[in-house]
C-alpha positions in Angstrom: 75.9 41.8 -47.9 78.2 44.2 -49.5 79.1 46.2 -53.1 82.2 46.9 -54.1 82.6 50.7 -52.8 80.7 49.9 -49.3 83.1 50.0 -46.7 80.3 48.7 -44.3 76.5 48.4 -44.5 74.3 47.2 -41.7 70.2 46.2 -41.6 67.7 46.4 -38.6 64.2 45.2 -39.0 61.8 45.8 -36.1 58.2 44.0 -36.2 56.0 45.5 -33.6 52.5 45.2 -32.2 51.4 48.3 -30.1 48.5 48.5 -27.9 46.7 51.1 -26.3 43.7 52.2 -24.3 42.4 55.5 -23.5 39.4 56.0 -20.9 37.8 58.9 -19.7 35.5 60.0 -17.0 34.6 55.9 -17.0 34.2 55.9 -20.6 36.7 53.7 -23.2 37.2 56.5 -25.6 39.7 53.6 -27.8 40.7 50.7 -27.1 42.9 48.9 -30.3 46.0 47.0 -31.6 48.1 47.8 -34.2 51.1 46.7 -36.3 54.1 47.5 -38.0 57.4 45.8 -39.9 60.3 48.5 -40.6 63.5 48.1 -41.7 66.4 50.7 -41.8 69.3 49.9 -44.5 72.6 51.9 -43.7 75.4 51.8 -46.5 78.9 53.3 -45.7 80.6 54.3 -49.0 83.7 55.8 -49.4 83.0 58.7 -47.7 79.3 59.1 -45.5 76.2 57.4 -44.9 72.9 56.5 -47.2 70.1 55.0 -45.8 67.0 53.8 -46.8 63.7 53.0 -44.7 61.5 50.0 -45.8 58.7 48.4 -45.0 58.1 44.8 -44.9 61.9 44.2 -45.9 63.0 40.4 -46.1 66.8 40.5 -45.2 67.3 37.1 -46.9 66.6 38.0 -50.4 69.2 38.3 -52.2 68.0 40.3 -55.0 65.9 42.7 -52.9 68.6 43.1 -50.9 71.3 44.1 -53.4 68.9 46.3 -55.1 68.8 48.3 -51.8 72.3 48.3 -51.3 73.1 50.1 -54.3 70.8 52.3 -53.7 72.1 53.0 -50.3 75.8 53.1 -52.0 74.3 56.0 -54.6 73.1 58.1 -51.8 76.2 57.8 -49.8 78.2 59.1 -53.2 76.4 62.6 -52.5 77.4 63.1 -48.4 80.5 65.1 -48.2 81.3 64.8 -44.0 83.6 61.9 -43.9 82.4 59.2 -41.1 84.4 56.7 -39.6 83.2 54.0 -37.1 85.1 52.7 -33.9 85.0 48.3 -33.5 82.1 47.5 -31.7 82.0 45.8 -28.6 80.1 42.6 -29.2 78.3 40.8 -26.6 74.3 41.0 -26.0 72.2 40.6 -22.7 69.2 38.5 -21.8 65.9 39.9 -22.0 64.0 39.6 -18.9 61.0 37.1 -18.4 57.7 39.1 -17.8 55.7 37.5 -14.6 53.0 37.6 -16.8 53.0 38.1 -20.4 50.5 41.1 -21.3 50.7 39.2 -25.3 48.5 36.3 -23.3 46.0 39.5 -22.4 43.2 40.2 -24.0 42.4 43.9 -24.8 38.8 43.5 -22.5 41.1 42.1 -20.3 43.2 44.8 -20.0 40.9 47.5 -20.3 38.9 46.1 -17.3 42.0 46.3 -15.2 42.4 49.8 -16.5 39.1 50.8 -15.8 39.5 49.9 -12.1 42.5 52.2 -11.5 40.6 54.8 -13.2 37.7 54.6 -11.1 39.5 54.5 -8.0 41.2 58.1 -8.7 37.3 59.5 -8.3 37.8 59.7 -4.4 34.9 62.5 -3.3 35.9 65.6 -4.5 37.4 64.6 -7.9 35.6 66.2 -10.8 37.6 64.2 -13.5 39.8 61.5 -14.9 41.4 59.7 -17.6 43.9 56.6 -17.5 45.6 54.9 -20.4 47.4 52.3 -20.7 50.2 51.4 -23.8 52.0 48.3 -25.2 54.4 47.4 -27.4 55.9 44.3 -28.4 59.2 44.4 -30.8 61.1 41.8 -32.5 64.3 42.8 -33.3 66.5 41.8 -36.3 69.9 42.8 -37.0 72.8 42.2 -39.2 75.6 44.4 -40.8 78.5 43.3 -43.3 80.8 41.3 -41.2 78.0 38.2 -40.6 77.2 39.6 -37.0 73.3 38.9 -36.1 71.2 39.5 -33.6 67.7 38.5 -32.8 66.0 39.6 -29.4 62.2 40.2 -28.5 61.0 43.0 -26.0 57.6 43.7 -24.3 57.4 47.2 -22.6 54.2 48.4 -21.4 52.7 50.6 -19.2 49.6 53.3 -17.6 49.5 56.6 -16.6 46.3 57.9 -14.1 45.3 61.6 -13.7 42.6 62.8 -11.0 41.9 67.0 -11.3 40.2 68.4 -8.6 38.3 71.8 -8.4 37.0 74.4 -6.2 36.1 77.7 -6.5 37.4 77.9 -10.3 40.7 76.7 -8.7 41.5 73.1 -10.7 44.7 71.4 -9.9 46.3 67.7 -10.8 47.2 64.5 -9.4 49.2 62.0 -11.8 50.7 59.0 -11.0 52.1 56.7 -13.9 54.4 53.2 -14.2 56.0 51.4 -17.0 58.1 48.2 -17.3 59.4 45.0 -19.3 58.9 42.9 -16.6 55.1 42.0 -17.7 51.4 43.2 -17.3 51.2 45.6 -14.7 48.0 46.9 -14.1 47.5 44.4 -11.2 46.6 45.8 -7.6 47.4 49.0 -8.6 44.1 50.8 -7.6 46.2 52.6 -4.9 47.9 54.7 -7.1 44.7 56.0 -8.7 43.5 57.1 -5.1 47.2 58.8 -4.7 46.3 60.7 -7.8 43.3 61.7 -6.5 44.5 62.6 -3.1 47.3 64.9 -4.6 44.6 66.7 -6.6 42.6 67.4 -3.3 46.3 68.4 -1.5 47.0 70.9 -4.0 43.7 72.8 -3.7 45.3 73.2 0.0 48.5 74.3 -0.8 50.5 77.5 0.0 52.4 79.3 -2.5 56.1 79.2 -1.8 58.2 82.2 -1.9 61.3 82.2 -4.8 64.8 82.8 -4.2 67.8 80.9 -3.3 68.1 78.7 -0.8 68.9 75.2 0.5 66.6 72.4 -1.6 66.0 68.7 -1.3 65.1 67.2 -4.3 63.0 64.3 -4.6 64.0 61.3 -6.2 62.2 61.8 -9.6 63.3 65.0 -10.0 66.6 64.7 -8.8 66.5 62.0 -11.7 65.0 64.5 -14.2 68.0 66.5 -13.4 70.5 63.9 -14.5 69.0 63.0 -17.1 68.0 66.3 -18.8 70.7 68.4 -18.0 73.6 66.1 -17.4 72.5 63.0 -19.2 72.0 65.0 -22.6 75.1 67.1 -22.2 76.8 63.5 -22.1 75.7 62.4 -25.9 78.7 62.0 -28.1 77.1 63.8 -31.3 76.3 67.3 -28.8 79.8 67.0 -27.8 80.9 67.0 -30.8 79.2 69.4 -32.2 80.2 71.9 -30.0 76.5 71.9 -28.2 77.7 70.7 -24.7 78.5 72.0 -21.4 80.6 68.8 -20.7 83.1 69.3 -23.6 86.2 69.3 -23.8 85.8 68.6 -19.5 87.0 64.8 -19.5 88.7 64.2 -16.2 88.0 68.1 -14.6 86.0 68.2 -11.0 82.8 69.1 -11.8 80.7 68.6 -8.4 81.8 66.9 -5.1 83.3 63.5 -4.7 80.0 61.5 -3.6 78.4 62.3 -7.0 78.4 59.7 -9.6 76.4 59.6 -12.4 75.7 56.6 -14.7 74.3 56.0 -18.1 73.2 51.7 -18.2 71.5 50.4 -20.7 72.0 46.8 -19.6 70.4 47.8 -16.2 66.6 45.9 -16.6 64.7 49.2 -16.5 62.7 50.6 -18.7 65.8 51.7 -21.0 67.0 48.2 -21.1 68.1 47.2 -24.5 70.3 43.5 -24.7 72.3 45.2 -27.6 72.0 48.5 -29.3 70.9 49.6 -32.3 73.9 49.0 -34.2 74.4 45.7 -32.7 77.2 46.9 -30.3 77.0 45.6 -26.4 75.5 47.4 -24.4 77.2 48.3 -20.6 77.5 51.0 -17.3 79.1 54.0 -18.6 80.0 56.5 -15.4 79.6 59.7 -17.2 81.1 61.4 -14.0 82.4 59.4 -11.8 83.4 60.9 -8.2 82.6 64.5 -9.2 84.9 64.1 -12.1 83.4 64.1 -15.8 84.8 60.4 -17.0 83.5 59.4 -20.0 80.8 60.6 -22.8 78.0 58.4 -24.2 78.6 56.9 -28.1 77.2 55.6 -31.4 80.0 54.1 -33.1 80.5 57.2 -35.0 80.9 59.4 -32.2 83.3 57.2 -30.3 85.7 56.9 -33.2 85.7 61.0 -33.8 86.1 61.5 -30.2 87.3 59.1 -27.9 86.7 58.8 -24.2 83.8 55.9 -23.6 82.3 53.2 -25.4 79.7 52.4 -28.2 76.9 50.9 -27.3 74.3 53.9 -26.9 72.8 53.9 -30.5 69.2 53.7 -30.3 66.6 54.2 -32.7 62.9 53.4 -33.4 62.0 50.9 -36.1 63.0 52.6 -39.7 64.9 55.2 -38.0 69.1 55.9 -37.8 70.6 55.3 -34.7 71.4 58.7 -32.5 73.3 58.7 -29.1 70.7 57.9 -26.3 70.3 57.7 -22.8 68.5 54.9 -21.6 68.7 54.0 -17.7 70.3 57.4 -16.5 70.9 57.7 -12.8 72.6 59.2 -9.8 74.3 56.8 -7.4 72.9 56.1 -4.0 75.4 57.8 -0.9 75.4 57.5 2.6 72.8 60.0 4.2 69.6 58.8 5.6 66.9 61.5 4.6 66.8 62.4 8.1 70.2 63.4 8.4 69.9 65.4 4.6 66.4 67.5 6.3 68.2 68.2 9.3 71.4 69.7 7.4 68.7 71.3 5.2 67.5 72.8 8.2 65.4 75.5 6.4 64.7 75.0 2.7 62.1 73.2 0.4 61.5 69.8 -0.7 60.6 69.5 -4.1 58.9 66.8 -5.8 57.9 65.1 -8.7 58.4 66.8 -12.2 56.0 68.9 -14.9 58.4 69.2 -17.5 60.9 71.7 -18.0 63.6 73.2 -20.5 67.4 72.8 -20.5 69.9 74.2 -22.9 73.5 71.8 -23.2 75.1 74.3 -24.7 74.7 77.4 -22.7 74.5 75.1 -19.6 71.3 76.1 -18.4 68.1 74.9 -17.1 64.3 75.2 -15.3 62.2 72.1 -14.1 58.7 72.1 -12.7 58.2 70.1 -9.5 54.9 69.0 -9.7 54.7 70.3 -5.8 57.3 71.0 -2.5 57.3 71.4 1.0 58.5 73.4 2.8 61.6 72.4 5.4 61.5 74.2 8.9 63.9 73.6 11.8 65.1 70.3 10.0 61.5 69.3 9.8 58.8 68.8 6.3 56.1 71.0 7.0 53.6 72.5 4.9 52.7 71.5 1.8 53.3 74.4 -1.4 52.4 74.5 -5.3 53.6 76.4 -8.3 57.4 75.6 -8.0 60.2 75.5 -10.1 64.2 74.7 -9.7 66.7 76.5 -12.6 70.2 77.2 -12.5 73.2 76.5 -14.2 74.2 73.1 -14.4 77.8 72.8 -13.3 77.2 75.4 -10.3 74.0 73.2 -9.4 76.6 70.2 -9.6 79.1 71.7 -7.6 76.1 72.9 -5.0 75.5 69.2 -4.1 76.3 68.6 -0.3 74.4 65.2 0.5 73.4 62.0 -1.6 70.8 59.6 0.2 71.1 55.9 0.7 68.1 54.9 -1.4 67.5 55.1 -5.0 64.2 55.1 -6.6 63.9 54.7 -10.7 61.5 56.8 -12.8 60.1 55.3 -16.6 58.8 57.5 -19.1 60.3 58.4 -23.0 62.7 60.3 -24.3 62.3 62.6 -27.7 65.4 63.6 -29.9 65.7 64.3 -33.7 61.5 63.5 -34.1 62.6 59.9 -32.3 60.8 59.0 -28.5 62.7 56.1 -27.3 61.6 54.5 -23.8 64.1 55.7 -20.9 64.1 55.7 -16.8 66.1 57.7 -14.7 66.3 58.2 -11.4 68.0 59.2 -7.8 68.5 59.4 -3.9 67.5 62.6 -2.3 70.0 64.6 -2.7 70.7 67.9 -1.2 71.6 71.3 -3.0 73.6 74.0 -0.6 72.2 77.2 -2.7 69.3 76.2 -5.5 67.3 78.6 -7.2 63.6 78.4 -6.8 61.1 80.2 -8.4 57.3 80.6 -6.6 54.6 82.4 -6.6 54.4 83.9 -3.1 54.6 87.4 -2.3 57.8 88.3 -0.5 
């Protein structure tokens, strides 16, 4: 698989089936299957990258496949940016048995099961709802110019349940979503439509908390929000390297206390799990701080070999896409602290929880997050129950603001955009404390 003038070429088919089902208010508003075979062809020539995406390629023609390469090799004759790739690690995981396969499913199958957590989210007092469920089922195919190959099938699938309530022109929402490779799991999961609902009803309650700074619990899923968006990004090799990163040019300064670790691992059976990445390289636990320190940056091949400090092995790409530097199973290491002992140091603070979205900014260092609710913390104690809450900052003062990790970890799933790519991802955390967190509400003062 090579032309005089390539210096390396790779290929990576990806046939996929992709399933979804949308119903709302108790109606199936689509329910259908779908399929697709994509191929991306990278050619290395003397100086850059060409690439070509095609559909319904067969690898083991000859004749189609010199044809691409040379066209590959004329488009790399254009780039001007010399690239260089680091050896890749070789060495691939297993991909984990589902309990039961949702490919055995049929789609009334499945859209029954859906339609059962949907209807439980209409608890009295609900005045809408929607769930959906998605699927999808890749076989993977790679192989570059030194004979490596690699052939692995994944199944990730998942639903999502919203309940909004209303009252007195007052609407608020109640989501609660999950997502795994570990099989159908729509299963005895009625209970987390009725949370939905029940957080819906909550919120109509709710307070508004007053803004300012002051001593925060996060949650979990926001705490893992947190290390994925603003630590987590500021960790991929091509930001660094372009200059777009808090984190550069940092490897080995103290950048929060010595119980925080944070870890990038795609070989963790998460959501993010991929057996190899998407340049065939093996995929591993990368500590991107380690002990407060920052310790090592996340790679592509590319960026490993222009910068140093880490490992390849987080290339990730949708079928027909190039591989970018990813995140895939981003997380903040469980501590010692019981949540007990983290409220009662809080003393008097908020708990926020869950996440709405946010923005962050690498570069600058920056960041806001929604919490999708809080309460507030009184005398070492949770106590009432507030709306309309936010957490921004800068990210290395919000690091260093860390005073307590907690002993449990909980994982998020959900997907990750960058460069018009959404690639599947989970992050997640303890409760951690922060000693001086900016919080915005909407209470008066």
């Amino acid at each position: 698989m090579s032309l005089p003038g390539i210096r390396f070429s790779d290929v990576r088919c990806v046939r996929a089936t992709s399933t979804h089902i949308d119903i709302d208010n108790g109606v199936v508003e689509s329910a259908g299957t779908s399929f697709s075979d994509t191929a991306l062809v990278r050619v290395l020539g003397p100086r850059g990258w060409g690439m070509i995406s095609v559909n319904n390629l067969d690898p083991s023609s000859k004749k189609e496949m010199d044809r691409i390469l040379a066209e590959g090799l004329a488009l790399a004759g254009i780039t001007e940016d010399p690239v260089n790739l680091a050896e890749p690690g070789r060495g691939e995981h297993k991909v984990p048995s589902p309990k039961e396969d949702p490919l055995s499913l049929s789609l009334e199958e499945k859209t029954r099961v859906l339609s059962g957590i949907e209807k439980a989210a209409k608890i009295p007092g609900i005045v809408s709802t929607r769930a959906t469920y998605i699927e999808r089922s890749e076989g993977v195919f790679y192989t570059d110019s030194s004979g490596y190959e690699n052939r692995f099938t994944i199944t990730r699938s998942g639903f999502s349940v919203l309940a909004v309530a209303r009252r007195n022109g007052d609407a608020q929402m109640g989501r609660e979503s999950r997502h795994t490779i570990h099989g159908f799991n729509l299963r005895h999961q009625e209970p987390m439509g009725v949370k939905a609902g029940e957080t819906a009803l909550a919120l109509l309650d709710a307070g508004a908390a007053k803004g300012g700074r002051m001593r925060a619990v996060l949650d979990p899923e926001l705490a893992g929000v947190f290390a994925h968006e603003a630590v987590g990004h500021a960790s991929e090799g091509d930001l660094v390297k372009e200059g777009s990163s808090v984190l550069a040019g940092r490897i080995g300064e103290q950048i929060g206390p010595g119980i925080l670790t944070i870890v990038d691992d795609p070989s963790l059976p998460e959501f993010g799990f991929e057996p190899v990445d998407a340049e065939g390289c093996r995929t591993a636990r990368t500590e991107v701080v380690s002990r407060g320190r920052v310790n090592a940056y996340l790679h592509t091949r590319e960026t490993l070999a222009a910068l140093g400090n880490g490992d390849s092995g987080h290339g990730r790409a949708e079928g027909g896409e190039p591989p970018l530097v990813r995140m895939s199973n981003t997380f903040i290491e469980e501590g010692d602290s019981t949540l007990e002992e983290i409220f009662s140091e809080c003393r008097d603070g908020i708990l926020l929880v869950g996440s709405r979205g946010g923005q962050v900014d690498p570069g600058r260092g920056v960041f806001q997050f929604n919490a999708e609710y809080g309460y507030l913390i009184e005398e070492g104690e949770r106590a009432r129950m507030v709306r309309d809450v936010s957490l921004s900052g800068e990210i290395l003062s919000t690091l260093h603001g860390i005073l307590l990790c907690g002993k449990e970890r909980e994982m998020h799933q959900g997907f990750c955009g960058k460069g018009g790519q959404s690639v599947p991802v989970s992050d997640g955390s303890p409760h951690i404390l922060l000693s001086d967190a900016v919080v915005g509400g909407s209470g008066a003062d």
